[in-house]
ROROKOL-573497 format. One line per 10 residues: number of its first residue (from 1); their letters; for each residue x, y, z of C-alpha. Coordinates in Angstrom, 3 decimals, decimal comma. Example, Ala and Ser with C-alpha at 12.3 -4.5 7.8 and 13.67 -1.06 7.14 Angstrom:
<pts>
1	as	12,300/-4,500/7,800; 13,670/-1,060/7,140
</pts>
This chain:
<pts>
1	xxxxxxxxxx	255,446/90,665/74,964; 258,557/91,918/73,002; 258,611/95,604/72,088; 258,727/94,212/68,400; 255,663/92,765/68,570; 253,612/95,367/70,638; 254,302/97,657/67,458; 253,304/95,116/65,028; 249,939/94,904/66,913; 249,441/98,764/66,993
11	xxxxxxxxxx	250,504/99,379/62,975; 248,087/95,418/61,936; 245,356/97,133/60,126; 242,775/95,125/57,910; 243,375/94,989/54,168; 241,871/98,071/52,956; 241,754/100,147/55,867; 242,019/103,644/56,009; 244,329/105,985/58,411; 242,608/107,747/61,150
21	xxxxxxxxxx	242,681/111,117/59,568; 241,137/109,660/55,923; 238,231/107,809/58,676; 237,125/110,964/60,110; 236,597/112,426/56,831; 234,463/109,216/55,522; 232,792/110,038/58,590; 232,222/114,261/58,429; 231,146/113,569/54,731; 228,776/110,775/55,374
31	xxxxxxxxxx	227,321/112,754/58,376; 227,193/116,359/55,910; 225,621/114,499/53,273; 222,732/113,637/55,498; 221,996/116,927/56,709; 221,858/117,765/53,287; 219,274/115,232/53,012; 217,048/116,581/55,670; 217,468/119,709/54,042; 215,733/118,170/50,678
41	xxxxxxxxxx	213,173/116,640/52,731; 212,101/120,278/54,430; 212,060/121,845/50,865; 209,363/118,980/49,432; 207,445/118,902/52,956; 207,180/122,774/52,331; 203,701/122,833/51,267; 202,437/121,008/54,431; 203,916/123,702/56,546; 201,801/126,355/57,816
51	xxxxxxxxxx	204,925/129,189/57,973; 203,533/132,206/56,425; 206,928/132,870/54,977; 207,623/130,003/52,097; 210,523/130,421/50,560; 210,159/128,009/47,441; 207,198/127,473/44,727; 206,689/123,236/44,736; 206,870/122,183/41,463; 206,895/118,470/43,009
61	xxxxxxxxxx	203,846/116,731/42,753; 203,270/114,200/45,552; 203,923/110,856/43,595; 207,265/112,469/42,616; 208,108/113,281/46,310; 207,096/109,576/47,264; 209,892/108,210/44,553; 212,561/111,082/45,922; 212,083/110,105/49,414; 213,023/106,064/48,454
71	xxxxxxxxxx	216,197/107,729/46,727; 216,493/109,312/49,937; 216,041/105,678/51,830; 218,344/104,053/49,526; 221,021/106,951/50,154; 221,236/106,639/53,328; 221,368/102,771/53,564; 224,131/102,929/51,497; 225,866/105,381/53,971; 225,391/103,187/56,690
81	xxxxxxxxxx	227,142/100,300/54,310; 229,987/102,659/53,714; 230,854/103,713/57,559; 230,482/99,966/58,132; 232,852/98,950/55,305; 235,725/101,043/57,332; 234,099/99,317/60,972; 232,487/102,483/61,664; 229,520/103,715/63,276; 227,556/107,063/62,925
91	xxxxxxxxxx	228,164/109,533/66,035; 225,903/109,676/69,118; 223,855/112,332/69,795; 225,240/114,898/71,554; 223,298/117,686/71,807; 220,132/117,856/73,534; 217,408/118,918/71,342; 216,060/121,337/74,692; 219,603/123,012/74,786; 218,775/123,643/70,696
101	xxxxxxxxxx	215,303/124,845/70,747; 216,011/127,088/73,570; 219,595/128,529/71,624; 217,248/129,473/68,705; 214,391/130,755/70,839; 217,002/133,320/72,128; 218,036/134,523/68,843; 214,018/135,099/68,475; 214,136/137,401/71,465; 216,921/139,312/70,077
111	xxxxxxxxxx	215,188/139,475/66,823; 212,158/140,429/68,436; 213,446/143,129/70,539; 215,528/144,499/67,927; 211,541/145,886/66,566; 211,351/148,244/69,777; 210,645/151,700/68,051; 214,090/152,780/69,623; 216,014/150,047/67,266; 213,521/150,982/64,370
121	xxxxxxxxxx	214,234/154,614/64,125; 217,972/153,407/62,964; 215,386/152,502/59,453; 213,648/156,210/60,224; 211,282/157,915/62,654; 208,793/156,058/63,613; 205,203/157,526/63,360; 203,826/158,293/66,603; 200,390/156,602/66,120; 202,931/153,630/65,104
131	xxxxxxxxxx	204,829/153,455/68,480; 202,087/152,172/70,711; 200,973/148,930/68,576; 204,670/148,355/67,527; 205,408/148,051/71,592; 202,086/145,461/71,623; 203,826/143,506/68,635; 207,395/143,383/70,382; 205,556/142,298/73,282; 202,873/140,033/71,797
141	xxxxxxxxxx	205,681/137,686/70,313; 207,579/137,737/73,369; 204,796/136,452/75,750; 204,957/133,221/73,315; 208,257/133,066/72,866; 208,354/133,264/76,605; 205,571/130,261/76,967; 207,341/128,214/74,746; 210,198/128,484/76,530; 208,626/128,273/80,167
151	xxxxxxxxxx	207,494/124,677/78,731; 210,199/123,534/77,835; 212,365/124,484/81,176; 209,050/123,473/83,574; 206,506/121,459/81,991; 208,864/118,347/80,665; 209,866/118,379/84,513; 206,698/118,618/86,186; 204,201/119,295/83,059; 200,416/119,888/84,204
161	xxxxxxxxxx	199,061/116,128/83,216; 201,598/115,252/85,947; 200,542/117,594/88,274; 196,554/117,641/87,811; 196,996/113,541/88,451; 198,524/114,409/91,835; 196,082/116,605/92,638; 193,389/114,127/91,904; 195,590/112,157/94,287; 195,042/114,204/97,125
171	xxxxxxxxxx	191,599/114,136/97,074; 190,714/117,185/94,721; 188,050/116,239/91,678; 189,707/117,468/88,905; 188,100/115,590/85,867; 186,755/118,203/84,004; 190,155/120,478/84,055; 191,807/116,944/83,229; 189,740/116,483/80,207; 190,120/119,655/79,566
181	xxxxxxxxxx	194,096/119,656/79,340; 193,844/116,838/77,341; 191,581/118,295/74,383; 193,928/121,533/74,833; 197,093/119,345/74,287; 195,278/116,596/71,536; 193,467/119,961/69,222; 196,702/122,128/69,635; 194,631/124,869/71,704; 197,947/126,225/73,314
191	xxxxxxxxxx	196,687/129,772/74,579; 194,412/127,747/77,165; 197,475/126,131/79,017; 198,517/128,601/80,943; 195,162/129,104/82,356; 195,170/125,324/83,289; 198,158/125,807/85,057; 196,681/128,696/86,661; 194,167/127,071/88,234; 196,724/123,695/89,130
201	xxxxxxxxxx	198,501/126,183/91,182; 195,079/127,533/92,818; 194,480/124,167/93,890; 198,103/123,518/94,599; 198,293/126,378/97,486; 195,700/125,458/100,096; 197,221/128,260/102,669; 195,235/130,652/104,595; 197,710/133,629/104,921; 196,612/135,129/108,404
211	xxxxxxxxxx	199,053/138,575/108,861; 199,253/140,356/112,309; 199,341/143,803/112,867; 199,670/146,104/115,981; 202,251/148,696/117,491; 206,217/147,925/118,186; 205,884/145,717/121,612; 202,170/144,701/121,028; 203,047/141,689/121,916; 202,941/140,033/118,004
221	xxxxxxxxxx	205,941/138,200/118,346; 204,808/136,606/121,630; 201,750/135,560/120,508; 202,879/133,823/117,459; 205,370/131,982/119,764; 202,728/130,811/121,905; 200,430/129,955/119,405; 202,953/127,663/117,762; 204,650/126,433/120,987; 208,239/127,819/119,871
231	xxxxxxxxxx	210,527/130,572/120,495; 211,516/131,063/116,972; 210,453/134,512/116,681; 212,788/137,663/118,627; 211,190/138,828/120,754; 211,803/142,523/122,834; 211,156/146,620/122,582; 213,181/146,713/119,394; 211,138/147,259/116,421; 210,681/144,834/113,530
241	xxxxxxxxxx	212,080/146,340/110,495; 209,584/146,664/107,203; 210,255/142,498/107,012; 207,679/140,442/106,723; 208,180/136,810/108,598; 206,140/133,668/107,446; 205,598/131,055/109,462; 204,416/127,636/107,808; 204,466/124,512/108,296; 207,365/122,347/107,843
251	xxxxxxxxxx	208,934/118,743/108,704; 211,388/120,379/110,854; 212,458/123,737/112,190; 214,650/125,704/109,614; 214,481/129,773/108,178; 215,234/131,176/104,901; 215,514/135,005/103,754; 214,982/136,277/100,809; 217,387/139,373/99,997; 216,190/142,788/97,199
261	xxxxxxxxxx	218,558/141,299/94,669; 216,265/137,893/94,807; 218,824/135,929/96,195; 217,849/133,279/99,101; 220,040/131,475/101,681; 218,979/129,327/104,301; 220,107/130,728/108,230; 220,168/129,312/110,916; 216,727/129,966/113,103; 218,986/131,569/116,260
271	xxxxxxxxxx	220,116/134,298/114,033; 217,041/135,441/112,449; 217,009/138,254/114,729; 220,268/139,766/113,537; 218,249/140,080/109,828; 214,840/140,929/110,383; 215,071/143,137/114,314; 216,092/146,677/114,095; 218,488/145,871/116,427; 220,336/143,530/114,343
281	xxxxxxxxxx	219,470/145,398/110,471; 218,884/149,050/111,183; 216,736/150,430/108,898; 217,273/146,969/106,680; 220,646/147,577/105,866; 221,112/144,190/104,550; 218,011/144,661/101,900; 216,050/141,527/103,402; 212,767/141,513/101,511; 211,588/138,549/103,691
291	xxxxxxxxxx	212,051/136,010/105,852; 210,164/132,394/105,963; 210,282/129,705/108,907; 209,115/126,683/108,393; 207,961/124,865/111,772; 206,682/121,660/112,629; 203,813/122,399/114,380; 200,262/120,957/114,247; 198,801/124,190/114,029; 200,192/124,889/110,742
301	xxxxxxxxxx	199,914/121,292/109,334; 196,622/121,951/107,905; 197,869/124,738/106,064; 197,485/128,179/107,620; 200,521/130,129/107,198; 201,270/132,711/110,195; 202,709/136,478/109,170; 204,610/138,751/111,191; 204,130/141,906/110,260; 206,166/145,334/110,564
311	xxxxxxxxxx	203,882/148,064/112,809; 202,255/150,539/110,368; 203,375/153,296/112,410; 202,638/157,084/111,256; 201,420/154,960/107,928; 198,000/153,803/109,578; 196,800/157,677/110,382; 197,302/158,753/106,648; 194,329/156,706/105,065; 194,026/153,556/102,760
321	xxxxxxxxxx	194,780/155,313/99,541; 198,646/155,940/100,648; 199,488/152,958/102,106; 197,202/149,900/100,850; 200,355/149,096/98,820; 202,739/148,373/102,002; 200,425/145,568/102,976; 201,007/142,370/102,597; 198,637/139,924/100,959; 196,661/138,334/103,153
331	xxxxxxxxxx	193,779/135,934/103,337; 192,652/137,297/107,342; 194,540/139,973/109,425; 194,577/139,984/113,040; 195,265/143,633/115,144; 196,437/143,479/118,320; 196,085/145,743/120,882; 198,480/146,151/124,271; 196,295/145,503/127,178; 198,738/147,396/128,952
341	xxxxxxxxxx	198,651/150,598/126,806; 194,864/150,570/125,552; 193,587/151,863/122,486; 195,092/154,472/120,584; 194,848/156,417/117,115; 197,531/154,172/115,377; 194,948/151,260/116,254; 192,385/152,801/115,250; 193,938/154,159/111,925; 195,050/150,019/111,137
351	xxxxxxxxxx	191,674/148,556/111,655; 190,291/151,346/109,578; 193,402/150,774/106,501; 192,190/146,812/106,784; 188,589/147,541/106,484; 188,769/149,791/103,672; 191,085/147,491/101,487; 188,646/144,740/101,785; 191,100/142,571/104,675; 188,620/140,592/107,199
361	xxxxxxxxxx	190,256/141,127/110,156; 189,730/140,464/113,785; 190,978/142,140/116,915; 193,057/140,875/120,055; 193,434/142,129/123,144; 196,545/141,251/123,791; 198,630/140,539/127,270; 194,806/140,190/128,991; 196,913/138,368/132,003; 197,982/141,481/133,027
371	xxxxxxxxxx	194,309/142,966/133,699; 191,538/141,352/136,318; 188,818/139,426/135,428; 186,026/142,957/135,880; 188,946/145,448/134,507; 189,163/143,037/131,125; 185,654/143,080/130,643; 185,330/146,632/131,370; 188,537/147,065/128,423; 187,041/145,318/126,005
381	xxxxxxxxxx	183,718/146,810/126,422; 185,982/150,079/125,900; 187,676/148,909/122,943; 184,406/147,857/121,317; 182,659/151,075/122,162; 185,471/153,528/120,385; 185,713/151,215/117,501; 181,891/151,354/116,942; 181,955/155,364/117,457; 185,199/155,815/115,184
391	xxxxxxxxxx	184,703/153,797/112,657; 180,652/152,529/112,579; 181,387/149,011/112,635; 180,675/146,261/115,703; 183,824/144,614/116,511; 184,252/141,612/118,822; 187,370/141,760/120,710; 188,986/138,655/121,735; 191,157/138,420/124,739; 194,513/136,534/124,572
401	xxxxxxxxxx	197,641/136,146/126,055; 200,939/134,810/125,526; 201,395/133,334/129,108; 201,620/129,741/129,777; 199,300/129,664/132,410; 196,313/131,974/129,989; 196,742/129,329/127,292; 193,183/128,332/127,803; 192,570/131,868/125,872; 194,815/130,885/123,291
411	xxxxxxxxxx	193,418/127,871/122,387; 189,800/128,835/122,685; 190,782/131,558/120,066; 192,570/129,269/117,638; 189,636/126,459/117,675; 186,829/128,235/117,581; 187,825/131,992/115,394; 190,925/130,787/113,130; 189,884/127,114/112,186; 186,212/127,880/110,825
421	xxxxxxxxxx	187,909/130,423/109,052; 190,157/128,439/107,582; 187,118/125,470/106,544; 185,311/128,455/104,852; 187,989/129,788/102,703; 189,154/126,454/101,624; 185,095/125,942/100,642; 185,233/129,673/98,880; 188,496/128,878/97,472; 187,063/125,624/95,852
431	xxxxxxxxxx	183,655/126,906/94,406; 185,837/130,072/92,984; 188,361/127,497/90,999; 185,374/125,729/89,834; 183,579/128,546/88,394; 186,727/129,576/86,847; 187,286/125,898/85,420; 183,461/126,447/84,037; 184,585/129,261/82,189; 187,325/127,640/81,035
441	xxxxxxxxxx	185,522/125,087/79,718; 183,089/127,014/78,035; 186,322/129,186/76,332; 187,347/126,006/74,789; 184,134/125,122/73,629; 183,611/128,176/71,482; 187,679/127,372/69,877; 186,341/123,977/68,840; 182,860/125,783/67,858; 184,872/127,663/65,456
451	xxxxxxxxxx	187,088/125,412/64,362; 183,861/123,229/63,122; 182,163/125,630/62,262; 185,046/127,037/59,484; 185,234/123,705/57,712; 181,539/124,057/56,499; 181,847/127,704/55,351; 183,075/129,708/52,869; 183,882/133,070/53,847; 185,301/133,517/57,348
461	xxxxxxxxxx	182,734/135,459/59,856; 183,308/138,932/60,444; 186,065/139,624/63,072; 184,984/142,445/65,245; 186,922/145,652/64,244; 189,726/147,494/66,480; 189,549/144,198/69,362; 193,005/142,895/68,263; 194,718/146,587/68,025; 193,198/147,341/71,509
471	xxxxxxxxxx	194,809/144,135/72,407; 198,596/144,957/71,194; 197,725/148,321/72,714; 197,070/147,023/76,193; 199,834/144,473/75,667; 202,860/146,931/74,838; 200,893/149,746/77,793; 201,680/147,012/80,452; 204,732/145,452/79,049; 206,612/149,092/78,659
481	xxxxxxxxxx	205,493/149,899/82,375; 208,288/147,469/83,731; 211,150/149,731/81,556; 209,416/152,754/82,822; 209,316/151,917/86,478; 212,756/150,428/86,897; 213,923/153,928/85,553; 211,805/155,566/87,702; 212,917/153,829/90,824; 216,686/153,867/89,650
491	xxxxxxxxxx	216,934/157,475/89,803; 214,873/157,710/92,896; 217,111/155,496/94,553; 220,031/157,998/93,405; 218,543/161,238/94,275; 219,263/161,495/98,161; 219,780/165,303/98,181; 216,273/165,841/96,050; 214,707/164,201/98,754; 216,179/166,107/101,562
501	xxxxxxxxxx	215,920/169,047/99,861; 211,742/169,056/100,054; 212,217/168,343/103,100; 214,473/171,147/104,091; 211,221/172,972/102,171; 208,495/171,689/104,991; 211,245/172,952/107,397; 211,859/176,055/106,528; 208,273/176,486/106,415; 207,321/174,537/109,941
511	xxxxxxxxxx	210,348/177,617/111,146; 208,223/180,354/109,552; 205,081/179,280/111,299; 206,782/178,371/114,845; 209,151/181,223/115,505; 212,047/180,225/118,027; 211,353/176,622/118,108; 213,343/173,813/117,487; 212,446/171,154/114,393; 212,181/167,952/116,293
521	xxxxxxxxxx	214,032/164,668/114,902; 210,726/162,439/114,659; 209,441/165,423/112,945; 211,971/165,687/110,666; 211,960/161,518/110,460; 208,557/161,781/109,446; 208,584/164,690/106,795; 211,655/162,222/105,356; 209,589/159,146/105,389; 206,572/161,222/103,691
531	xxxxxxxxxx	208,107/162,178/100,653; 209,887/158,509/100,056; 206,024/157,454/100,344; 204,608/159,992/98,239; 206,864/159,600/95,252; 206,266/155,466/95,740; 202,790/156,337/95,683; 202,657/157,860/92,577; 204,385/155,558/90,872; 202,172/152,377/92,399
541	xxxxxxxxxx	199,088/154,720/90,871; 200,576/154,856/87,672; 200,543/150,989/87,688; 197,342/150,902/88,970; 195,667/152,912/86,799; 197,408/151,006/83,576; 196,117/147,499/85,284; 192,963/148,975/85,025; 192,825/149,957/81,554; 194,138/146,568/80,820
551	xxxxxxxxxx	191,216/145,183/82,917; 188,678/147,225/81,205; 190,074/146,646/77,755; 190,333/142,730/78,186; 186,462/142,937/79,503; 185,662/144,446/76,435; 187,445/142,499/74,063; 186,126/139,431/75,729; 182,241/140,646/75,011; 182,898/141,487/71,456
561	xxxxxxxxxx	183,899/137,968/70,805; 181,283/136,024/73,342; 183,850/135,025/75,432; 182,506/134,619/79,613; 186,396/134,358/80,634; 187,557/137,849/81,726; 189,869/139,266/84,425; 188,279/141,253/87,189; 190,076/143,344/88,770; 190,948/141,700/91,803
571	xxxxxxxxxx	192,937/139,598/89,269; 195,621/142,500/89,850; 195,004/144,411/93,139; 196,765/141,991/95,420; 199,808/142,536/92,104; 200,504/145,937/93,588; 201,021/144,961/97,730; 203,693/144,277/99,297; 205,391/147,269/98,294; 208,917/147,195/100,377
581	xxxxxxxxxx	208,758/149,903/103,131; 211,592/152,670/103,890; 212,955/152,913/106,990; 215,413/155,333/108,373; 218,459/153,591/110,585; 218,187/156,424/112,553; 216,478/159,650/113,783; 218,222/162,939/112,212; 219,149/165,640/115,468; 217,007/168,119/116,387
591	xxxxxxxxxx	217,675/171,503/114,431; 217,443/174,478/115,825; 217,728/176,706/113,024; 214,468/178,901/114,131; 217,226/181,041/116,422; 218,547/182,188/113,164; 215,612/183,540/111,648; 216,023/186,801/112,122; 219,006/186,135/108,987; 216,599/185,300/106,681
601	xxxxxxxxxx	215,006/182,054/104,815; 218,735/181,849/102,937; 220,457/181,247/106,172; 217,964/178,808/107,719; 217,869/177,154/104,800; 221,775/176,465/104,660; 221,791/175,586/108,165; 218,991/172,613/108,142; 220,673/171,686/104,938; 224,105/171,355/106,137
611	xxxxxxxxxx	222,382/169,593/110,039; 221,015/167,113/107,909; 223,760/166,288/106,088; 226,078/165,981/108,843; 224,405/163,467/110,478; 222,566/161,398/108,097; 223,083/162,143/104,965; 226,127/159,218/103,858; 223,887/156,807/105,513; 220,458/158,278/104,408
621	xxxxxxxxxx	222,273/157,909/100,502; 222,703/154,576/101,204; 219,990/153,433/102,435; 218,006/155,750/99,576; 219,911/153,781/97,294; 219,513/149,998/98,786; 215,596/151,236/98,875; 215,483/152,328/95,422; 217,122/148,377/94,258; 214,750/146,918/96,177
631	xxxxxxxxxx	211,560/149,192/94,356; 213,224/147,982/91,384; 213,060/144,193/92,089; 209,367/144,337/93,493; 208,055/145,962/90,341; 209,828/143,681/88,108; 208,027/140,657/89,656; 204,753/142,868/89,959; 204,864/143,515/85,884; 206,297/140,284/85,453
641	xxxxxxxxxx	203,188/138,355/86,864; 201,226/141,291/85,755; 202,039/140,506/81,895; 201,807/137,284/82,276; 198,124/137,614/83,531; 197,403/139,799/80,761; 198,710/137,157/78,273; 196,954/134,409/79,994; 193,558/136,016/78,463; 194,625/138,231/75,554
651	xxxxxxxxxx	196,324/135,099/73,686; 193,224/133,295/74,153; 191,245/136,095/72,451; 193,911/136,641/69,569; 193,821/132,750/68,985; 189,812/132,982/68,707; 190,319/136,106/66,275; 192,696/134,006/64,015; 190,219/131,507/64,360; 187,725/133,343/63,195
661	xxxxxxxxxx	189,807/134,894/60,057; 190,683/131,369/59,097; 194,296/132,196/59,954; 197,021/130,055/61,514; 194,775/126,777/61,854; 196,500/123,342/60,355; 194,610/120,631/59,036; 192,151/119,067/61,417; 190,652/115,854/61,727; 187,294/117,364/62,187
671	xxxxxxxxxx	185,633/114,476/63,367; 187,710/113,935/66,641; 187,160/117,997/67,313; 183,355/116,874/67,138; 184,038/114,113/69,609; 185,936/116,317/72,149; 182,757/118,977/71,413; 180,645/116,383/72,957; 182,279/115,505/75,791; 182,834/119,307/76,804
681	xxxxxxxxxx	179,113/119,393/76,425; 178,506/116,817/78,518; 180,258/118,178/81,616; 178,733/121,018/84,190; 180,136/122,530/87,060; 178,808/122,179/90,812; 179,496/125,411/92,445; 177,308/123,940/95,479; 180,520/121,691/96,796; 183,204/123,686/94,808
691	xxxxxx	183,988/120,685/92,616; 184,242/119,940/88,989; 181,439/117,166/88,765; 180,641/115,013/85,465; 177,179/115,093/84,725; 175,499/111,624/85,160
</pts>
């Protein structure tokens, strides 16, 4: 085509055609001028709107909005006909309306956390009896701020009617929750949902979590190989560092590690010694906070997850108060004892730890190959004998052994201790979710009770007094613990030479009382390792003892209003475990500073100082430091799922209270809440099978 013509066909426009430019305008304006519109239909809708803010008095009545809105109609035909007049067409949609709910939801959080008390005293002091409820406010808003947007990042993904239909799927009766969600979703009952998905997840993890404890070289390692028919786990004298390893079930053989800083990579299974061994992490260098292996074997197919467990050590002779934290949450525990070493104190002081935090556990006697058919019975006739004297309890030990040719032990163990085990909890597990789902149901009975019951009345009932300021009190308590602890364990985690120095203390001290003699190193080790625990154990208590309130003040607030859904306080325990463990990368010297005693406290003082210092204090800083990150990430997931409990039941009881003022409620359509009344009514609960069952 000549160049003559090729310009020609770019400059042809239609008669009456704009430029480009004069287009886009038609097209900003047209597009402006509707959002205007929508802005005229939020000001008449106004008085259909349940905001407790409205910012204009409707002088409209409703015939007059009817004729506005056809204006409105007719407008925006006619914009249509005037972008199609110039062959144009309104833009797509760009912007997903997720991405726009969520940008204004974070504006909300700023706007809520600019009320902390600290941001309010900019406006003047805040009154002390103020502070408390202002922190339950700040955090009351959040937790729904925080639901809304946990809905809209999870539930239009995999939202619970999705997920309770697959659970139905695989074989679970779930009816009554199903109905359940359903009136919850139809009557606008939001506090209830995450409750549902509470229980989903319940139902969702059918794992029996069986942990194993006993001494370094016990022979844990070798077991679980055996067990599992793998070598996946190191195995050798080296101790395990404070790492717990999973093993689960899994299409094919694979590990993944969790780091303090909550990141997670997936490693190769051959060099999962070089994170969780001693050998390969001294003293967890690398912050690993766990480790997971997923492995097909059959014995895990059913769901009973395998834990490797770091040896309690000096922890297991100090009782259950210090250390329940460090254990991990498990469903069974399993303590091994060394056929080849016998029973000791640290045994002893384990089995006696599990028993008084509740753990079933059974015990192993493990490597039995290496003892002779009358020198095994004669051991575990031992074992069962101390056990019974130290601790008053009848224990039957159960000889194992890793060996090939002793796999007859092995097996007898798994099929007839682990897998009946495993049947009952899944049948405890099942009548627990079904009670729960009972109480559920009855909750959300008494919301639709009320919700009746205000149409025919004309006063509201009388609200209990104080039950929804105990509830912002409880709220901001639990929420400010998570700011309170991350300082707490941020300078911790900075104050090497604090810790040393009350150690240096018990030193000088141990130097008074033994004149001449040397400090030994696993002396020293331990006096280190006590006061990391003992400050960790305060701290854990401090959460403890706020769960508790939060327990108790739920429990009350629940009565007052004739509500049977309330935490217990198991709810939280297993919320505080799992508390990462320190571990030194290696033993301080031996001092010797007793020689120098004769110079006075000053002078040994200096010189146990300046020993320690030398030879592990850059490391010891470090390691204080990578400990103190990792405290910080394990009570920020503790609060985390902490609040998050809490808000599970107090929203439910502040929805019921606004309920019962006659507060916050839209219209209704009070006959379909009647309907959904009588089907709830209709249902029971079978606790006999652990199912959800429709009456007949």
């Amino acid at each position: 085509m000549p160049q003559h013509e090729t310009d020609d066909a770019l400059t042809r426009r239609f008669p009456g055609e704009l430029n480009g430019p004069q287009q886009n305008r038609l097209r900003i304006s047209c597009q402006y001028i509707d959002k205007l519109l929508n802005d005229v239909e939020h000001i008449m809708h106004q008085a259909g709107s349940q905001s407790p803010f409205p910012r204009y008095v409707i002088d409209i009545a409703p015939a007059q909005v009817r004729v506005v809105e056809d204006y409105i109609r007719r407008l925006r035909r006619q914009l249509l006909r005037a972008l199609e007049w110039q062959h144009l067409k309104p833009n797509a949609p760009d912007i997903p309306a997720t991405r726009a709910v969520l940008t204004n939801l974070a504006f909300i959080d700023i706007a809520i956390e600019e009320l902390r008390p600290g941001y309010m005293r900019g406006s003047g002091q805040v009154p002390e009896d103020a502070i408390g409820e202002l922190n339950g406010v700040v955090h009351e808003l959040r937790s729904l701020v925080e639901g809304m947007e946990r809905y809209l990042r999870q539930e239009l993904t995999a939202n619970l009617e999705t997920r309770l239909r697959k659970l139905g799927e695989t074989g679970y009766d779930v009816d009554l929750l199903q109905t359940i969600e359903q009136i919850v979703t139809r009557q606008g009952l939001v506090e209830f949902r995450p409750r549902i998905a509470s229980l989903a997840g319940r139902m969702e993890d059918n794992n029996l979590e069986v942990a194993l404890f006993g001494r370094v070289s016990s022979g844990k390692s070798s077991l679980l190989n055996a067990l599992l028919g793998t070598n996946v786990l190191p195995v050798g004298v080296n101790p395990i560092t404070a790492v717990p390893t999973k093993l689960r079930y899994g299409a094919s053989l694979r590990a993944a590690v969790t780091y303090g800083d909550g990141r997670s990579e997936i490693v190769p299974v051959d060099q999962l010694a070089d994170l969780v061994t001693e050998k390969g992490n001294p003293g967890n260098l690398r912050n690993v906070a766990r480790a997971i292996v997923e492995v097909p074997s059959r014995r895990l197919k059913q769901g009973i997850v395998l834990v490797d467990t770091p040896g309690l050590g000096s922890l297991a002779r100090k009782g259950a108060a210090e250390t329940m934290a460090y254990l991990p949450v498990c469903d069974l525990a399993l303590l091994l004892i060394d056929a080849g070493a016998t029973l000791n104190d640290e045994d002893i002081g384990t089995l006696r730890l599990l028993y008084e935090t509740g753990i079933p556990s059974l015990v192993l006697l493990s490597k039995s190959d290496l003892l002779a058919e009358g020198d095994l019975h004669r051991t575990i006739t031992y074992i069962e004998d101390q056990l019974r004297q130290e601790l008053g309890i009848t224990v039957h030990v159960h000889a194992v052994s890793a060996l090939p040719t002793s796999g007859a032990l092995l097996d007898h163990f798994f099929e007839r201790e682990l897998l009946p085990r495993f049947e009952k909890a899944q049948s405890l597990r099942e009548a627990s979710v079904a009670r729960k789902i009972g109480a559920l149901r009855d909750s959300v009975i008494a919301a639709l009770e009320t919700i009746a019951d205000r149409q025919g009345r004309e006063k509201p009932p009388v609200v209990p007094s104080g039950v929804e300021a105990q509830l912002r009190l409880v709220t901001g308590q639990i929420g400010e613990m998570l700011t309170s602890l991350d300082h707490a364990f941020l300078e911790f985690g900075e104050s090497p030479d604090a810790v040393l120095g009350k150690v240096v203390d018990q030193a000088l001290a141990w130097v008074r009382s033994n004149p001449g003699a040397s400090v030994a190193a696993l002396q020293l080790s331990e006096w280190i390792h006590d006061e990391v625990q003992k400050f960790v154990a305060q701290q854990v208590e401090r959460l403890r003892a706020a769960m508790e309130h939060v327990v108790r003040t739920l429990r009350q607030a629940a009565e007052e209003l004739g509500s049977n859904e309330a935490p217990v306080p198991a709810d939280f325990e297993n919320l505080l475990r799992d508390v990462p463990r320190f571990e030194l990368a290696a033993l301080p010297p031996e001092t010797n500073a007793g020689r120098w005693r004769w110079m006075g406290d000053r002078v040994i003082r200096s010189t146990i100082t300046s020993s320690l210092r030398q030879s592990i204090g850059s490391d010891f800083r470090n390691e204080l430091h990578l400990y103190g990150y990792s405290l910080r990430q394990w009570s920020e997931q503790s609060i985390r799922k902490a609040v998050a409990l809490v808000n599970s039941y107090a929203d439910t009881y502040r929805a019921q209270i606004q309920r019962l003022s006659g507060l916050g409620e839209g219209p209704k359509d009070i006959e379909k809440v009647k309907g959904d009344l009588m089907l709830l009514r209709e249902w029971s609960t079978g606790t006999d099978s652990g199912l959800a069952v429709k009456r007949a």
